[in-house]
C-alpha positions in Angstrom: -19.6 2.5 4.4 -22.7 4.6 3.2 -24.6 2.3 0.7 -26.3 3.7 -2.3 -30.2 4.5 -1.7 -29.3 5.5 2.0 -30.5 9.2 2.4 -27.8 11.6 2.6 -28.3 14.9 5.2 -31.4 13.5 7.1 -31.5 14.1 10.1 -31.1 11.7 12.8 -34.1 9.4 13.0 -36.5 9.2 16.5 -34.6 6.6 18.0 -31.2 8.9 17.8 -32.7 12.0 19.0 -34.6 10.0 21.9 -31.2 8.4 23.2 -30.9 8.9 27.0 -28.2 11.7 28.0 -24.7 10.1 27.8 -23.6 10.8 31.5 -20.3 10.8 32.2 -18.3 9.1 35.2 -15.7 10.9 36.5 -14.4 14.7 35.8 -11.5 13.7 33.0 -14.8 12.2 30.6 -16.4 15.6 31.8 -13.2 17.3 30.4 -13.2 14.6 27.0 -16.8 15.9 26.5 -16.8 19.4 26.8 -13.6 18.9 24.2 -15.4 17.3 21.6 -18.3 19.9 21.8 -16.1 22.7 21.6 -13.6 21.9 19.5 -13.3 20.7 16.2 -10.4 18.6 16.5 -9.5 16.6 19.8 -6.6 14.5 20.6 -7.4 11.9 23.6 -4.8 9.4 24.9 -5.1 7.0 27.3 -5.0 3.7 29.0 -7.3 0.8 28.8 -10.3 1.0 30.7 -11.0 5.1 30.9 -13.8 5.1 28.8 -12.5 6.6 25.5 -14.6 5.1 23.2 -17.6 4.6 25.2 -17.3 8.8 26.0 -17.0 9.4 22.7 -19.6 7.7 21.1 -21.8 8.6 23.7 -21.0 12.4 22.9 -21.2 12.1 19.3 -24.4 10.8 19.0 -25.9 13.7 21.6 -24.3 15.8 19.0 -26.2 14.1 15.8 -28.8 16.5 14.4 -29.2 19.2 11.6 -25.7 20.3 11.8 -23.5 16.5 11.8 -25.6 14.0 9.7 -23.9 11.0 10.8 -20.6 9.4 12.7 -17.7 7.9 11.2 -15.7 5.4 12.6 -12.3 5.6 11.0 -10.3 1.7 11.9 -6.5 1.3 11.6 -6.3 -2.5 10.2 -2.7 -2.6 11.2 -2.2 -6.6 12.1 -1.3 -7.3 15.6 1.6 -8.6 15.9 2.4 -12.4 16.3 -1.3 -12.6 14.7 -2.7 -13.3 11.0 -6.2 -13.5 10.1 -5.9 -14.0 6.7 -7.8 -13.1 4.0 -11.7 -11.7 4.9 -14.5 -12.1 2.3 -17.4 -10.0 1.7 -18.5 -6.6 1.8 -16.7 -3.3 3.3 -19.4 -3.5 6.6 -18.0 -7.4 6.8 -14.6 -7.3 6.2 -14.6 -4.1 8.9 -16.4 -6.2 11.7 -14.2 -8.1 13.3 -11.8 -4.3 14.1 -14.9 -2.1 14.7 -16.1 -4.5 17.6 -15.4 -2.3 20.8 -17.7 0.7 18.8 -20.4 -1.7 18.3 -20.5 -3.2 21.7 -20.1 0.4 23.3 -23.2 1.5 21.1 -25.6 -1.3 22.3 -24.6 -0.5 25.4 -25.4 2.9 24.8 -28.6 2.6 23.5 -29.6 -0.5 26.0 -30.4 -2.8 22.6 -28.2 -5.4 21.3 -27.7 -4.8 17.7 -28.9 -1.1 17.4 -25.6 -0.6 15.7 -26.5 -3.0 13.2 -29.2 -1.0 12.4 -27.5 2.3 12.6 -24.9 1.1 10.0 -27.8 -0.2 7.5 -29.3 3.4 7.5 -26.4 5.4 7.3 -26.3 7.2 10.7 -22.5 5.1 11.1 -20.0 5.0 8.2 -17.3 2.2 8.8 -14.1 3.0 6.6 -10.7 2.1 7.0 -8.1 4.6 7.0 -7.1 4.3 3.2 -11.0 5.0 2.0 -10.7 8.3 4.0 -7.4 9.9 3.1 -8.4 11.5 -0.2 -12.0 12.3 1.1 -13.5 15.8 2.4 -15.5 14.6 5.2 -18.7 17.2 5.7 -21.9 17.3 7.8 -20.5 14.6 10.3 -18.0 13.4 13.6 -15.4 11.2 12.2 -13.9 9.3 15.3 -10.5 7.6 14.3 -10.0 4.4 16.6 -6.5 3.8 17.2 -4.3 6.6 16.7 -1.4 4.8 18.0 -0.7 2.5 15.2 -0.7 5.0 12.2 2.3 7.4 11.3 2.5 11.2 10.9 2.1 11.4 7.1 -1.1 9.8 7.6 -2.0 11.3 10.8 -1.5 14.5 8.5 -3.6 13.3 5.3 -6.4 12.7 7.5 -6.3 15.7 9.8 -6.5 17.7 7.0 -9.5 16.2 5.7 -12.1 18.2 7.5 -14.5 19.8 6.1 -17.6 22.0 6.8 -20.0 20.8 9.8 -17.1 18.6 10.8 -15.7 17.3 14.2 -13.1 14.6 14.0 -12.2 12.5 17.2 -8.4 11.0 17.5 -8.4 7.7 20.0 -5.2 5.7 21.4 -3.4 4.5 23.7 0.3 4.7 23.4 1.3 2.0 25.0 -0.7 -0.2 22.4 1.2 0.3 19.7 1.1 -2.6 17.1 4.0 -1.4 14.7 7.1 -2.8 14.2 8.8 0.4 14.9 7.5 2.1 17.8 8.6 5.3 16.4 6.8 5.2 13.8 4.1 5.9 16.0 2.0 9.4 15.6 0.1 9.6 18.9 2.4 10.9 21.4 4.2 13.4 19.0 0.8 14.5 18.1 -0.5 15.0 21.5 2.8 17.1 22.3 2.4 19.3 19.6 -1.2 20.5 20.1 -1.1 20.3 23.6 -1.2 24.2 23.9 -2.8 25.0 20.7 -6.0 27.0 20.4 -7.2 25.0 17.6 -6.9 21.2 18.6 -7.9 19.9 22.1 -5.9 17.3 23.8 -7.1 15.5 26.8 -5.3 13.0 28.3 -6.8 10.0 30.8 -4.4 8.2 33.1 -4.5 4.8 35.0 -6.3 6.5 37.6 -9.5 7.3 35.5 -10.2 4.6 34.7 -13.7 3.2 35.0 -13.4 -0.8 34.0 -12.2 -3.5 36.1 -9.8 -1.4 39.5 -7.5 -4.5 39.1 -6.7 -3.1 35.6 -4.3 0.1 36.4 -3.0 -2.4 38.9 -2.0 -4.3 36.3 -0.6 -1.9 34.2 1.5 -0.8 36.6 3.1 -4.2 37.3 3.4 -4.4 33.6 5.3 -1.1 33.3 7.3 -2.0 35.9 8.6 -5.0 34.0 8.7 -2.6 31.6 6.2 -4.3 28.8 
């Protein structure tokens, strides 16, 4: 969440615009980038282990410069199911931590340096925001990646959507078969992705088991677990 003092529309400092080229692993993150720089709006689905997050961060920040100021990183906090972890003190950067820790991770790996995303919250290259804080917000000068798609409904899929302003790209993660709602329906990715699928305004790019670029044993897994249907 941008702090006051921070400096707003400065330009990415040295250690941003020196980041070694993101490089993609396999042609669907080639298709995920080239979305995201041509587009305004993309939609990307998939299973665990394609590289989602890690291929959009990495694009995002190749982006950062004198046209987007800064990322985003919109966090459903819908509560996993079965799970509590009660009530969270401190600030807006602390109480975000323990959802936002697959971005920070995939940043220190993109940058090499434990921490740099630490450092890149404290001077306001990353906003952290839960869905609520950007609802009612223009969002200008900036890539606004929304983790999570899955678990938030159409309404909201539709207040934030329609949230983007000038010098904007926003990013829509998720994976639909990690949805934590009560009612699966509820659910706004998949009906999303249908809809835009052949629009010429929103991109939608789609990973499957087979692009996947973690563990192999994982879309093994999956499988088995489909199977069993859970």
């Amino acid at each position: 969440m941008r702090k006051e003092g921070k400096e707003k529309g400065r330009v990415p400092d040295e250690q941003v615009q020196n980041l070694h080229r993101f490089h993609c692993l396999n042609d669907k993150q080639e298709e995920f980038r080239d979305a995201i720089t041509s587009s305004e709006i993309t939609i990307c689905t998939g299973p665990a282990g394609t590289g989602k997050t890690y291929c959009a961060l990495g694009t995002a920040f190749g982006l950062l410069g004198n046209k987007y100021k800064r990322i985003v990183i919109v966090k459903s906090v819908q509560t996993i199911t079965g799970e509590n972890i009660g009530y969270l003190p401190g600030s807006m950067e602390e109480k975000m931590e323990p959802y936002i820790v697959s971005f920070t991770g995939n940043i220190d790996k993109l940058f090499a340096k434990k921490g740099v995303s630490n450092d890149f919250i404290k001077k306001g290259l990353i906003d952290i925001l839960p869905i609520a804080y950007v609802r009612g917000v223009t969002q200008d000068d900036c890539i606004v990646i929304v983790d999570e798609t899955q678990n938030i409904d159409t309404h909201t899929f539709k207040s934030l959507i329609t949230r983007i302003g000038s010098n904007c790209k926003f990013i829509f993660l998720g994976d639909t078969e990690q949805v934590d709602r009560k009612k699966i329906e509820e659910s706004c990715l998949l009906k999303v992705a249908k809809i835009f699928q052949d629009s010429s305004v929103v991109s939608v790019v789609e990973f499957e088991d087979s692009d996947s670029v973690r563990n192999p044993i994982i879309k093994d897994i999956l499988a088995v677990l489909r199977e069993h249907q859970i």
